[in-house]
KOLMISE-653613 format. One record per residue (C-alpha): residue number from 1; residue in one letter; chain; z, x, y. Coordinates in steps of 0.1 Angstrom, whole numbers, plus 5000, padded with zeros to 4 digits. Each point is the difference from the previous one (the first is absolute). Example, Ala and Ser with C-alpha at 12.3 -4.5 7.8 and 13.67 -1.06 7.14 Angstrom:
<nodes>
NODE   k r c   c3   c1   c2
NODE   1 A A 5078 5123 4955
NODE   2 S A 4993 5014 5034
</nodes>
This chain:
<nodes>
NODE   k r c   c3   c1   c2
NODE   1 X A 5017 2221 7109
NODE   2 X A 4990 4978 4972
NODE   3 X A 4978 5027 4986
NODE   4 X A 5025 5027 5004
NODE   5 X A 5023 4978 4978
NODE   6 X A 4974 4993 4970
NODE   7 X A 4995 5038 5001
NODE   8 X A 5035 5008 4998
NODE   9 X A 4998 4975 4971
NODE  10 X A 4974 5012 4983
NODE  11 X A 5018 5037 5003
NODE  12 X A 5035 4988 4991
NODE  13 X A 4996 5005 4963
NODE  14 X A 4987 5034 4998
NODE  15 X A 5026 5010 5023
NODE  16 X A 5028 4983 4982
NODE  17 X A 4991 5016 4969
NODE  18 X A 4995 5034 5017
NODE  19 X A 5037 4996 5016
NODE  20 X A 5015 4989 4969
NODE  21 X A 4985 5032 4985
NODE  22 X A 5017 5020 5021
NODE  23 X A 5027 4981 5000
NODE  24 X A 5006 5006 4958
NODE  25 X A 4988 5042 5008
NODE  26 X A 5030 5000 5022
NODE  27 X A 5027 4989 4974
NODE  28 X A 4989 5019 4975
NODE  29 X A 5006 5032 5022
NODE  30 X A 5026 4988 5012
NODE  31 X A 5017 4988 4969
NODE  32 X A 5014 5030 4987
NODE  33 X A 4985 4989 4961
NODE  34 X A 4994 5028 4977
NODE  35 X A 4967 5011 4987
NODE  36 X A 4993 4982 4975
NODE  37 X A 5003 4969 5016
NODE  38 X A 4989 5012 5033
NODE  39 X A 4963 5009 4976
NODE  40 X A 5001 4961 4987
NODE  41 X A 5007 4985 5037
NODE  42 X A 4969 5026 5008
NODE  43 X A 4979 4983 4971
NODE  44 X A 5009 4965 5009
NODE  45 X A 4985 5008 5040
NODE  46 X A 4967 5012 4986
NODE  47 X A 4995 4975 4973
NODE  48 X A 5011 4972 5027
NODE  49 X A 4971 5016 5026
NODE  50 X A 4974 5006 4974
NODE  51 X A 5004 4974 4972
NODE  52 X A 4993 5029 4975
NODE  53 X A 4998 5002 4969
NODE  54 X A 5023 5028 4992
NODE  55 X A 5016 5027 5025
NODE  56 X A 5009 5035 4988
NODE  57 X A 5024 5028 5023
NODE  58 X A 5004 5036 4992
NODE  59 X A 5020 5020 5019
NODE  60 X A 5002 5038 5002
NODE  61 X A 5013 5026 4977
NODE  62 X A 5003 5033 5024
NODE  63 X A 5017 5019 4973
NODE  64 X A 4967 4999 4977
NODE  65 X A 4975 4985 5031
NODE  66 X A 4992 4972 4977
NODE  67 X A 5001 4962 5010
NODE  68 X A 5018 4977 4976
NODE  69 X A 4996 4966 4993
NODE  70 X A 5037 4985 5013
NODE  71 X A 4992 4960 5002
NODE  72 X A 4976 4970 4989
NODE  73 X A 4990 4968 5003
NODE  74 X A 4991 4999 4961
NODE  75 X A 5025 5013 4975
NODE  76 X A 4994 5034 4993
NODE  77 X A 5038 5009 4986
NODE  78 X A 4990 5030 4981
NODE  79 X A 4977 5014 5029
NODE  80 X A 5025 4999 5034
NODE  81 X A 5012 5034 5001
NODE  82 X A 4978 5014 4979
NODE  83 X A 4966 4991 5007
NODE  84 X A 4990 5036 5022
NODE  85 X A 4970 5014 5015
NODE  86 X A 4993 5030 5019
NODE  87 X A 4998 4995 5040
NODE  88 X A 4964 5003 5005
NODE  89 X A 4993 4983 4962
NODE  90 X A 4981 4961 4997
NODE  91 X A 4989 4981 5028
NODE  92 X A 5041 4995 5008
NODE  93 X A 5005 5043 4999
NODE  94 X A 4972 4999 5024
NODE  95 X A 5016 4977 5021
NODE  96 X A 5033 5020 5001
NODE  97 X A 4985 5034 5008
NODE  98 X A 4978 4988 5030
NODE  99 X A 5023 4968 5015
NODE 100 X A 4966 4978 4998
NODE 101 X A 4995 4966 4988
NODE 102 X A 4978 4993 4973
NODE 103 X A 4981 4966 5001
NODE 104 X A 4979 4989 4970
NODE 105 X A 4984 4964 5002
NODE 106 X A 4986 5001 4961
NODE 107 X A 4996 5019 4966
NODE 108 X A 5027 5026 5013
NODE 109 X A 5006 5018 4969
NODE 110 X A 4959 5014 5006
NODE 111 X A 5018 5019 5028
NODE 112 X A 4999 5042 4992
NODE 113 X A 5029 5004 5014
NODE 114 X A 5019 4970 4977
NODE 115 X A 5020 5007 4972
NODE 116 X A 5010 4975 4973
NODE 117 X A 5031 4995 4983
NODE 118 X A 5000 4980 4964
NODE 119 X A 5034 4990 5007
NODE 120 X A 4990 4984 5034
NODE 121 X A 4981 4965 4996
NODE 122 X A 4994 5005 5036
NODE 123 X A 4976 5027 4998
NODE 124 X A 4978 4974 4985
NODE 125 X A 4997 4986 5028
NODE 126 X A 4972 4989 5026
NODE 127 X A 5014 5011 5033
NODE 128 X A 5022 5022 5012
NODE 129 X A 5019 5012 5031
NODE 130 X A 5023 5028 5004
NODE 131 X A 5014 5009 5029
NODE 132 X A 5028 5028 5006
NODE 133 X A 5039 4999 5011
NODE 134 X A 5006 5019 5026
NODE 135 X A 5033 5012 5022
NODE 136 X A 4997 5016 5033
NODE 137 X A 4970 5014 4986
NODE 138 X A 5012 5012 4965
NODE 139 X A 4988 4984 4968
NODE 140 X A 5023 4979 4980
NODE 141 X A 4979 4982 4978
NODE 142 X A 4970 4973 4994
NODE 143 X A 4997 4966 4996
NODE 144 X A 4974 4990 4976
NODE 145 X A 4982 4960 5002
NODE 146 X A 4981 4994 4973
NODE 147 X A 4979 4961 4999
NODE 148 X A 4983 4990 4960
NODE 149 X A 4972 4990 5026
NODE 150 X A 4975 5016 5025
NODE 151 X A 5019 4999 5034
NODE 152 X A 4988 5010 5036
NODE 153 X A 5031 5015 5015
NODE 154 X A 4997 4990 5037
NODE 155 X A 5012 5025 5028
NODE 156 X A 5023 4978 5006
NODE 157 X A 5016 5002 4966
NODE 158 X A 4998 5035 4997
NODE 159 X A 5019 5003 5036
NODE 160 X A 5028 4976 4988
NODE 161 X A 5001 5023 4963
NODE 162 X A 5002 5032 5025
NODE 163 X A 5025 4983 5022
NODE 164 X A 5023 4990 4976
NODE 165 X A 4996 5038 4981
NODE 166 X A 5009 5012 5033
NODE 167 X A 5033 4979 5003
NODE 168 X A 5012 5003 4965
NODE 169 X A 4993 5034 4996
NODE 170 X A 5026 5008 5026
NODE 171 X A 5025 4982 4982
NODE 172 X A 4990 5013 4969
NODE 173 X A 5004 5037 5011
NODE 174 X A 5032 4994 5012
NODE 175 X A 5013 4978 4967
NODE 176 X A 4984 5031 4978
NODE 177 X A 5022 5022 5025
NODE 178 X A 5032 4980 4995
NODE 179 X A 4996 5004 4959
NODE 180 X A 4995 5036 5004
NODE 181 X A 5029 5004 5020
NODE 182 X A 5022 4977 4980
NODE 183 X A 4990 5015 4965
NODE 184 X A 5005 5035 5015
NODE 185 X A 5039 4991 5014
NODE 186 X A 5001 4989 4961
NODE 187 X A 4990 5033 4990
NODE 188 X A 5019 5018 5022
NODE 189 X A 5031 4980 4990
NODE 190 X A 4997 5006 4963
NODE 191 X A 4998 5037 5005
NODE 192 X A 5029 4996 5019
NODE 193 X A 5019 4988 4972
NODE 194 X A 4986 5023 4977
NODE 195 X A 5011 5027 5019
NODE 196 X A 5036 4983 4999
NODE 197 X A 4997 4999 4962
NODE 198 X A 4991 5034 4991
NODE 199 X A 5026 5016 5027
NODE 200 X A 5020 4971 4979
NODE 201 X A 5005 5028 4974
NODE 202 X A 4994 4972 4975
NODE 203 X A 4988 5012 4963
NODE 204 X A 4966 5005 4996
NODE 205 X A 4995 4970 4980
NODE 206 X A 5011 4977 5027
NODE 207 X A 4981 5015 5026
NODE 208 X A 4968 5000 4981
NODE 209 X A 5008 4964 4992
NODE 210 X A 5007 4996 5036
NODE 211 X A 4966 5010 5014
NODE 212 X A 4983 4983 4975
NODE 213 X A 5011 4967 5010
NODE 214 X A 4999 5008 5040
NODE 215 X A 4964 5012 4995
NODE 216 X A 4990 4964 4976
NODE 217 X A 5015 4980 5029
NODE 218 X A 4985 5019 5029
NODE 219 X A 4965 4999 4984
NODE 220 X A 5002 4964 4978
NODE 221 X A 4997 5021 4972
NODE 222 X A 5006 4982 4965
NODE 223 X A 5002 5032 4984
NODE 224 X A 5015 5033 5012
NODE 225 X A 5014 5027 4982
NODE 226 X A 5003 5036 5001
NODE 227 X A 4989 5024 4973
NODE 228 X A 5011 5034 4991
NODE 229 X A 4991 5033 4983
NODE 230 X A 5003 5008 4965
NODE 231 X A 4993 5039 5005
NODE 232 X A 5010 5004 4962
NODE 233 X A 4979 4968 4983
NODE 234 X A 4972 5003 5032
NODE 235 X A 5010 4962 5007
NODE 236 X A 5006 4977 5023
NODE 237 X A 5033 4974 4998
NODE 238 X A 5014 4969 5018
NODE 239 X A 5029 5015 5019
NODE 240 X A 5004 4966 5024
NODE 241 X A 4980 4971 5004
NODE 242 X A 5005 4965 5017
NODE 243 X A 4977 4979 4980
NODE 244 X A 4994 4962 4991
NODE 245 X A 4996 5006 4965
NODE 246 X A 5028 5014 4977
NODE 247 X A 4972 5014 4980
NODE 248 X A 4990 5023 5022
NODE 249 X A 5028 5018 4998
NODE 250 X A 4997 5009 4967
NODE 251 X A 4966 5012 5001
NODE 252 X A 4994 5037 4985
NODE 253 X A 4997 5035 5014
NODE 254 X A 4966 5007 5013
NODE 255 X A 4985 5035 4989
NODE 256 X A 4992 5017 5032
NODE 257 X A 4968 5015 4982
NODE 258 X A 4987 4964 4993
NODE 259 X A 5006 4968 5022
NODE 260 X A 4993 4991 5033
NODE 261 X A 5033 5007 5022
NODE 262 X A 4999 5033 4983
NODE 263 X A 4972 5008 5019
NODE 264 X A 5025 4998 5033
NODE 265 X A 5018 5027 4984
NODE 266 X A 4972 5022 4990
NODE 267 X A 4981 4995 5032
NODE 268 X A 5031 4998 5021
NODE 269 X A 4984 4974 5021
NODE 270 X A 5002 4960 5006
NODE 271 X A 4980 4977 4979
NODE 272 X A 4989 4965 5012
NODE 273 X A 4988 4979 4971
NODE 274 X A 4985 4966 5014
NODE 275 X A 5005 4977 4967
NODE 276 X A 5016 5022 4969
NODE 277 X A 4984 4975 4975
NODE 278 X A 4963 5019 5007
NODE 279 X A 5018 5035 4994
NODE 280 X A 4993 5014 4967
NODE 281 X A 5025 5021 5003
NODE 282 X A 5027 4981 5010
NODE 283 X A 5021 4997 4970
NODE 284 X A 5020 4963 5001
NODE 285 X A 4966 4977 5011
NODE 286 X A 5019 4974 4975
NODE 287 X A 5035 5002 5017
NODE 288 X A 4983 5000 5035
NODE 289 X A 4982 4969 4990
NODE 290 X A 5032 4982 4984
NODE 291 X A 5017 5010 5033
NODE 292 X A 4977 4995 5026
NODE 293 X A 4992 5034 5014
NODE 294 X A 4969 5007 5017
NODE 295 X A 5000 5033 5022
NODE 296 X A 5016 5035 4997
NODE 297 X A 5015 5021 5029
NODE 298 X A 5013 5028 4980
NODE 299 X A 5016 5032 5023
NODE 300 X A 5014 5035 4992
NODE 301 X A 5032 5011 5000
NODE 302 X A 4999 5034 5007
NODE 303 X A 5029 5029 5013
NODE 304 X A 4991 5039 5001
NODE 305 X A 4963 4992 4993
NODE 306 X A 5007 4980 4969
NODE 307 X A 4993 4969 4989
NODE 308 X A 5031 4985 4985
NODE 309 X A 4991 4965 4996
NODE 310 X A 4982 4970 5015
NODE 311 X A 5011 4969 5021
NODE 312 X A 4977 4966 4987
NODE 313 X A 4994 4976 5017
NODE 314 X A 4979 4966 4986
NODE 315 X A 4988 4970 5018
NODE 316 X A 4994 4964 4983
NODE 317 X A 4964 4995 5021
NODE 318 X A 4973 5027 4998
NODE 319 X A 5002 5014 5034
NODE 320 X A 4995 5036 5019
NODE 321 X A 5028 5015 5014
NODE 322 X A 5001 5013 5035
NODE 323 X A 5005 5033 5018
NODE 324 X A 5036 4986 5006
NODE 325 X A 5012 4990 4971
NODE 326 X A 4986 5033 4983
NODE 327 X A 5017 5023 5027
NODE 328 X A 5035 4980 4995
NODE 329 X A 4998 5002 4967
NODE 330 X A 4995 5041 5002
NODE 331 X A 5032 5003 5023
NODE 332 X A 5021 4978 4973
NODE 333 X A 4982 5023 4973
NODE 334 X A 5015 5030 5023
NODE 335 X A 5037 4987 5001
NODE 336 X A 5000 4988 4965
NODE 337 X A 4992 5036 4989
NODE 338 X A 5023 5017 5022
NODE 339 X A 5025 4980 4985
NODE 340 X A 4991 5004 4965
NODE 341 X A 4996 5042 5009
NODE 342 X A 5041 4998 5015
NODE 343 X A 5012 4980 4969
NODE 344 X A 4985 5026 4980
NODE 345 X A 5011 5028 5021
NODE 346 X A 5036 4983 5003
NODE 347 X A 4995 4999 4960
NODE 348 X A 4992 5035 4996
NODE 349 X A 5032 5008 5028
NODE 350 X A 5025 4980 4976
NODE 351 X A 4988 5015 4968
NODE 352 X A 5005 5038 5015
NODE 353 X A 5035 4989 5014
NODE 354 X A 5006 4983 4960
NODE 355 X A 4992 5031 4990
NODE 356 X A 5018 5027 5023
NODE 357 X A 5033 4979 4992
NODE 358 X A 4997 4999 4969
NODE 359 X A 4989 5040 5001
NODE 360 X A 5034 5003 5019
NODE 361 X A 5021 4982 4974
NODE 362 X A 4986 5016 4971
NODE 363 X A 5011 5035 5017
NODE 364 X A 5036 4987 5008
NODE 365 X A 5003 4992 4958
NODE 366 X A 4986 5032 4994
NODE 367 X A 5024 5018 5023
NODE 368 X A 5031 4981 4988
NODE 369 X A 4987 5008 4962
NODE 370 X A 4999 5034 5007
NODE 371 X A 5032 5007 5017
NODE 372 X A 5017 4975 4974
NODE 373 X A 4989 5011 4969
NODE 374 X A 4986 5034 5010
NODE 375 X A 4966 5000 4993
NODE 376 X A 4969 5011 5015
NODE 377 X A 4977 4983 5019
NODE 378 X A 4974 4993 4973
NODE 379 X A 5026 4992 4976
NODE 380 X A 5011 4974 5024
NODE 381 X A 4969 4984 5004
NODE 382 X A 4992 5001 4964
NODE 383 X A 5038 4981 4993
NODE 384 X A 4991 4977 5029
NODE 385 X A 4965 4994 4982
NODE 386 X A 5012 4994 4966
NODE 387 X A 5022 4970 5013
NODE 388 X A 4978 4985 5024
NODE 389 X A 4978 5000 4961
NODE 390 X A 5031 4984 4986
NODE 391 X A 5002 4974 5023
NODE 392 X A 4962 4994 5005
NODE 393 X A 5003 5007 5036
NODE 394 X A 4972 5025 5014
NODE 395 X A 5009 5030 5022
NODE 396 X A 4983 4999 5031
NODE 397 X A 4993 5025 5032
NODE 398 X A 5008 5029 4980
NODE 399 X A 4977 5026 4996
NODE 400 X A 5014 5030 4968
NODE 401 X A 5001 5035 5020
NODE 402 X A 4988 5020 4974
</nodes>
C-alpha cells in the first residue's frame, strides 16, 4: 500500500496539471467570449504547455481558400488580418490542406516546403511545430510554435498541441459562426431600413445621404460616399458621403476617362484596392494620407444596363474585403440606383405635368383673347408673346401651329 501511495505521488503532478488543462479548455468553450479573446485565451494554453517562444493562429478564409494570420504572441498589429497565404502555401498551407502536424526539431526554415515572411521574426527561428485546428473534421485553422532554439518536440507535446487544437477548434467554429450570423442580422437590418427610406419618398439627396451613412456604420467605414455621372463633362461627383474629414467633401469631379473609380464605370465592375497609397492612379494619395484611408471597395451603380454612379467605400487598416461584404454592398448599389432611376423618373413625370398645365393655360388666354378682342389664333399667341416679352416672363408648353 505504501508503494501504491508514493506512485500516486509521484503521478499527482502530471495529473494535476493535465486536469487543470482541461479544466481552463472547458471555460473557454463554455464562456461565451468572442473571438478575439477566445484566440488570446488559445495563445496563453499553448504558450503555458510549451514555454515557446512565440505562437502564431491562422484561421480560414473560405471565400478566397486562404489562411490568415488572426492572433500572436508577439505584436504583429499591421499583420493580423492581413497577413494571407494560399491553403496548400508554406509549411502552415501545407498543414491546412492535409490536417497533419508538422514537427521540426532544428534549422526549420531549410525545410522545402517553409516559407518566410520578413515581417515575421519568428520565421527566424530554430524550431518549429504546426499543427492544424480542426472541428468535426473540418479545418479551422493552425497554431504555429515557434522556440529561438533547437527543440525536440516530444509525442507527448505534440499530443497535448493536437488535443487542445481539437478542443478549441470547436469553439472557434462555432464563435466564427455566431459573427457571421450576427453581422449578417446587421446586414439584413440595414437593408431593412433602407428599404423604409426609399419607399420613404424622401428627396434624393436624403436618401443618398441616408445609405451612405447606414453602409459606413454597417461596414466601419471612415469614408463612404456615393458618386455620380456627369454624362455631359464625362465625370464623376460627390452626391452623398458620410466622412471623417470635411475635406473630403469638397474634393473635385473625377474624369471618368482618367482616375481610378472611373474605371468602375467604364468596366462596370467592382474594384477592390488593398492600400490606395500604392495606386498610381488614385487621384487624392495626399488626402487619403492626411485622413487615414487605406483600402478601396468601390461598386457600380447601374439601372437599364448603365452605370450611373458608384458607392465607395474606404477602410482605415489595409485589409481585403470578403465575399460578404462585396455582395451587400452590390444589393445596396441595386436599391440606391433604383431610387436614383424613380427620382429621376418622378422628375421627368412632374416636368411633363409643369408642362401640359401650363400648355392648358396658355390655350385658355388664347381662347379668351380671341373671343374678346377677335383675333386669330396666331394673332393671340403673338399678343400673348409680346407681353410675356414685356414682363420678362417666358411662354412655356406652347408649340406655334404654323
Amino acid at each position: 500500500m505504501a508503494r501504491a501511495r508514493r506512485k500516486d505521488a509521484v503521478l499527482e503532478p502530471a495529473e494535476k496539471s493535465q486536469v487543470q488543462l482541461l479544466h481552463r479548455i472547458s471555460n473557454i468553450v463554455s464562456s461565451g467570449m468572442d473571438l478575439e479573446k477566445m484566440l488570446q485565451e488559445l495563445i496563453g494554453l499553448v504558450v503555458t504547455v510549451t514555454g515557446c517562444d512565440a505562437c502564431l493562429v491562422y484561421l480560414v478564409d473560405y471565400s478566397t481558400n486562404e489562411i490568415v494570420l488572426r492572433a500572436s504572441q508577439l505584436p504583429h498589429a499591421a499583420e493580423i488580418g492581413n497577413l494571407r497565404m494560399k491553403v496548400g502555401e508554406g509549411i502552415t498551407g501545407w498543414v491546412a490542406q492535409h490536417k497533419s502536424v508538422v514537427a521540426l526539431s532544428s534549422n526549420a526554415s531549410a525545410d522545402a516546403r517553409f516559407k518566410a515572411f520578413r515581417a515575421l521574426p519568428e520565421d527566424t527561428y530554430e524550431s518549429f511545430l504546426s499543427v492544424p485546428l480542426v472541428s468535426d473534421g473540418d479545418l479551422v485553422g493552425v497554431i504555429n510554435v515557434h522556440c529561438k532554439d533547437r527543440h525536440v518536440h516530444s509525442p507527448d507535446e505534440i499530443a497535448l498541441i493536437s488535443f487542445i487544437g481539437e478542443q478549441m477548434g470547436g469553439a472557434l467554429a462555432k464563435s466564427r459562426l455566431e459573427g457571421r450570423s450576427e453581422t449578417a442580422a446587421r446586414r439584413i437590418q440595414a437593408l431593412a431600413d433602407l428599404a423604409q427610406t426609399i419607399s420613404g419618398g424622401n428627396y434624393l439627396d436624403r436618401i443618398l445621404q441616408a445609405i451612405s451613412e447606414m453602409v459606413a456604420a454597417t461596414l466601419d467605414s471612415p469614408v463612404c460616399s456615393i458618386m455620380l455621372v456627369d454624362d455631359d463633362r464625362r465625370e464623376l461627383v460627390i452626391s452623398a458621403a458620410q466622412c471623417s474629414s470635411a475635406e473630403y467633401l469638397h474634393k473635385m469631379p473625377l474624369r471618368i476617362e482618367e482616375s481610378l473609380i472611373g474605371r468602375v464605370v467604364r468596366e462596370g465592375q467592382p474594384i477592390m484596392v488593398p492600400n490606395v497609397l500604392e495606386e498610381k492612379q488614385y487621384r487624392y494619395p495626399e488626402l487619403a494620407r492626411k485622413t487615414g484611408l487605406a483600402s478601396l471597395l468601390s461598386v457600380p451603380l447601374i439601372t437599364r444596363e448603365r452605370v450611373i454612379g458608384t458607392i465607395n467605400i474606404y477602410t482605415r487598416e489595409v485589409r481585403q474585403f470578403s465575399e460578404g461584404e462585396v455582395g451587400f454592398v452590390k444589393v445596396v448599389a441595386g436599391q440606391a440606383a433604383i431610387a436614383i432611376e424613380n427620382a429621376r423618373l418622378m422628375s421627368e413625370v412632374l416636368e411633363m405635368k409643369r408642362t401640359l398645365e401650363a400648355r392648358k393655360l396658355i390655350e385658355r388666354a388664347k381662347g379668351i383673347l380671341q373671343h374678346k378682342h377677335n383675333l386669330t389664333e396666331e394673332e393671340a399667341y403673338l399678343k400673348l408673346r409680346n407681353e410675356s416679352r414685356r414682363l420678362r416672363r417666358p411662354i412655356r408648353g406652347h408649340h406655334s401651329r404654323r
